[in-house]
N, C-alpha and C positions, 0 to 999 in steps of 0.2 A: 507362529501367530501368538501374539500376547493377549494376556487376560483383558484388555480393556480392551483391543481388537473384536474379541469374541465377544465381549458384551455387546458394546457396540453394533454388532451382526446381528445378535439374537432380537433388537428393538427396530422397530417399522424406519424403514431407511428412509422414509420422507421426515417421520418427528424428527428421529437423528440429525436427515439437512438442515431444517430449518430453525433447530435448538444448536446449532453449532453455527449458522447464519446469524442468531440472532447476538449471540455470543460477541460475536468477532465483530459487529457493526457497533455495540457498546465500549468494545477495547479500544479497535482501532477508530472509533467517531470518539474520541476520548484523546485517541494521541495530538490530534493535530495543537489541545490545550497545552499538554504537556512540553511540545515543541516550542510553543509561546513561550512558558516559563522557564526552560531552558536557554532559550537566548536570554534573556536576562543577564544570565553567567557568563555564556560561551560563545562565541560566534558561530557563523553556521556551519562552517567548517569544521570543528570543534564538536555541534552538538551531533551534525552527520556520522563525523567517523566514529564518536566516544559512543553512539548508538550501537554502534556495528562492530565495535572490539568488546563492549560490554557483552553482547548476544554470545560472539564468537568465543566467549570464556564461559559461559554460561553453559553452551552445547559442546565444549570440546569435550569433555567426559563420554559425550554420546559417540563423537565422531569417532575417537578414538576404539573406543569398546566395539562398533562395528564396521574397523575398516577394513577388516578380511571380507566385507558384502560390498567393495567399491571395485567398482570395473573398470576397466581401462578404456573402454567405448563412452565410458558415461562421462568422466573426467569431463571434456569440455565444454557437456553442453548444461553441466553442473556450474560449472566456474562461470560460463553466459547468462547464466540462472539468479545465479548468487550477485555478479554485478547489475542487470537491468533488472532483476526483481528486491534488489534489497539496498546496496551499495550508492548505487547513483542516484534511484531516488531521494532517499535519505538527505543525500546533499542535496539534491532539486530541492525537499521540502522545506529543509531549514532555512536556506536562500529566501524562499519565495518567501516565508512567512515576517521578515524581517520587513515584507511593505503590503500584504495581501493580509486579512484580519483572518485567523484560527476557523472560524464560523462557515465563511468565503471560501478557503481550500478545502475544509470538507463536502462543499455545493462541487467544485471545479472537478474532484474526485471522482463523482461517480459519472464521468466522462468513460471513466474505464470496459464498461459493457460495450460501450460502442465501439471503440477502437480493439476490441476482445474480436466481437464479431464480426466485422471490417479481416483483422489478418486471419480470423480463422476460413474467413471464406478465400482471399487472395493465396496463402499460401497454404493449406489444407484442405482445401475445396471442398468448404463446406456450402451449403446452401441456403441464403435465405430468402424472405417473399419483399412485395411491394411496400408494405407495412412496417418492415423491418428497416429498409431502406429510407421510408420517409422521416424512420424516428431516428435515423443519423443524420438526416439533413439537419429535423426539428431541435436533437438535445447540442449540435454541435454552432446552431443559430443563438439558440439559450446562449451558453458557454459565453461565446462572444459579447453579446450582451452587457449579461450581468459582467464581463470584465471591464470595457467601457463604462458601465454604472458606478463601478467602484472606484474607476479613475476618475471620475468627475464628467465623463464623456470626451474627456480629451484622449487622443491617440499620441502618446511619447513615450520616452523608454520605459514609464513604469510600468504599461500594460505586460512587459518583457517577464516579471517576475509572476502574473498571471500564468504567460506562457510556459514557465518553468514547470508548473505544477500538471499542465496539458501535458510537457511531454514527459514527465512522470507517467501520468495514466498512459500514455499510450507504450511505457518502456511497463508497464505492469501488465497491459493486455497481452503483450508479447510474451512475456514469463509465464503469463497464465498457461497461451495455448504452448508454448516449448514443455511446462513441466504434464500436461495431460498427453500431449505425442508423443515426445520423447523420453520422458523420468517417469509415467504413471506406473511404473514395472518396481520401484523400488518405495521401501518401507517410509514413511511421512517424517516420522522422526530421524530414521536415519537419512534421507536424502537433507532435511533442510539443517541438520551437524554438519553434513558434507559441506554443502553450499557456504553456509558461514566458516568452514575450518579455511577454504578456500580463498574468499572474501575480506573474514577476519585481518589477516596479515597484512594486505595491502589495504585497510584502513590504518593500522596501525604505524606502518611507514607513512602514508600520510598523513597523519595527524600529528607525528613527533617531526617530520624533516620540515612541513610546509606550517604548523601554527606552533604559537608559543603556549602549547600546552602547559609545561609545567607550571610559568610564571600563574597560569590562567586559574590551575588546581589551587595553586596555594592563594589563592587572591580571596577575599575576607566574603563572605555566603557562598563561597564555590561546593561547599560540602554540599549545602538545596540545592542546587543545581544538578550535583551529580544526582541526588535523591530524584530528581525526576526522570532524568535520561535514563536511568536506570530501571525504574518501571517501565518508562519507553520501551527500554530496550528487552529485558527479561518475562514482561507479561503482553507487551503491546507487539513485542517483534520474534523473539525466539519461540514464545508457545502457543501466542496468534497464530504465526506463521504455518507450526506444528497444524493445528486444528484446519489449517484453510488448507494445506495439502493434503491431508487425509479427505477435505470436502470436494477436492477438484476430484481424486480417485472415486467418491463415491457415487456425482453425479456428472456433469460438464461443465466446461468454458465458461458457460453464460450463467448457468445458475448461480456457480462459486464466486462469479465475478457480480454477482446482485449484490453483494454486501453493500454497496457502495451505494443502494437505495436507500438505507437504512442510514450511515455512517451520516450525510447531512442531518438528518433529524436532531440528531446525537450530539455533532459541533454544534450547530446553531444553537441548541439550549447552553451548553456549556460557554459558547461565545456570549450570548444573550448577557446568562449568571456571573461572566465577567467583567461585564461592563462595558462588549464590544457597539460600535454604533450601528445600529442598522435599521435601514432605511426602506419604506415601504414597497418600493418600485424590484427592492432585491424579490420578493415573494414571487412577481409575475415571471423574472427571467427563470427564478429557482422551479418555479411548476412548469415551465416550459422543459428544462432539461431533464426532469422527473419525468413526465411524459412522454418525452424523446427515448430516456432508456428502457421504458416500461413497453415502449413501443416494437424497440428493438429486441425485445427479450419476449413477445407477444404470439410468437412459434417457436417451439423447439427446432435448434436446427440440424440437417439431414447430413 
């Protein structure tokens, strides 16, 4: 057990949660800006995988130093971890944001609870009540909504890059409950070095065989560019990540996956502060699906 482990134990495990909740809803309500300025440079191809090979060199020192603690049972459901909880998001997100405004995917986000608590009960049998149920009707009615609002109320392919970012959350609520069932046995830091040593590489083949990376590096502001995917990547995704696995170990599913109550707040000001447009009628869908997950997260579940 490490020193900072042990501190960590020795202070009330609720302030702990919710000073490491509050944490991680600043970072990651934060990344989705950074994602914006990033395409600027890079396509989203480009800003996905350069996200995910930056983290992956980042944490390899870790992985490395403790891969006498990797087991052979965990291998795969490590490498499943690292692709729907980190990898293919990443590309969802970039994508999406190229027609969905920064502000908007951080609302779309905290979808996450609901589709958290939806597999934990179908494939983990977990249980929840009536109340819990009507706030996934209610946040997944929002959702819909505010994505029609944003498209103008028209239904054509561009609602599609909305959907991108749904099934993001619902490939995050998966990873949630995969790393509390089956990985909460193994150290925070060291499981999420694993996940990326794993990850890392096959972004890295994709990034150099399917985009023209290099032309894209050397291309005149690319250096800004890399300056932001790289706090993306080093403080929004490799020690983010750290902190939120340590939080899924400390309490559950649902609590760990509230972040994502908080994470709108967070883009909307930063969206607001850049100039994004937004439009009155967004508030009513956004309290709707604020409500929905608060709804859903309104008993702990058994």
């Amino acid at each position: 057990m490490s020193r900072g482990d042990t501190a960590m134990q020795n202070r009330d495990p609720k302030v702990v949660a919710w000073g490491i909740l509050s944490i991680l809803a600043l970072v990651w309500g934060s990344s989705f800006i950074l994602i914006k300025y990033g395409l600027i440079y890079f396509s989203p191809a480009q800003v996905g995988s350069i996200r995910i090979v930056i983290a992956f060199l980042f944490l390899l020192p870790f992985a490395l130093k403790h891969i006498g603690n990797l087991k052979r049972k965990d291998v795969g459901w490590i490498f499943l971890s690292g692709m729907i909880g980190n990898l293919i998001p990443s590309l969802l997100f970039a994508y999406a944001e190229t027609v969905v405004p920064s502000a908007i995917a951080g609302v779309l986000n905290s979808l996450t609870p609901i589709f958290t608590l939806v597999i934990a009960s179908v494939f983990f049998k977990t249980r929840f009540s009536r109340l819990n149920i009507a706030g996934i009707m209610i946040g997944l009615a929002g959702a819909v909504m505010l994505m029609l609002s944003v498209n103008g109320g028209v239904v054509d392919l561009r609602i599609g890059y909305a959907l991108l970012i749904v099934l993001a959350t619902l490939m995050y609520a998966a990873n949630l409950n995969i790393i509390k069932n089956k990985l909460s046995h193994l150290h925070p830091i060291h499981f999420t070095a694993f996940a990326f040593m794993f990850t890392g590489p096959v972004a890295a083949v994709f990034l150099t065989t399917f985009t023209p990376v290099w032309s894209s590096i050397t291309a005149p502001g690319a250096g800004m560019g890399l300056l932001y995917i790289s706090i993306l990547a080093i403080v929004g995704t490799a020690l983010a990540l750290m902190l939120h696995n340590y939080l899924i170990r400390l309490t559950n599913v649902i609590f760990s996956s509230s972040v994502t109550y908080l994470m709108p707040v967070v883009a909307m000001f930063n969206g607001i502060a850049d100039g994004e447009v937004f439009k009155p009628v967004y508030i009513v869908w956004i309290s709707i699906i604020i409500g929905g997950v608060f709804m859903v997260n309104s008993r702990k579940p058994r």
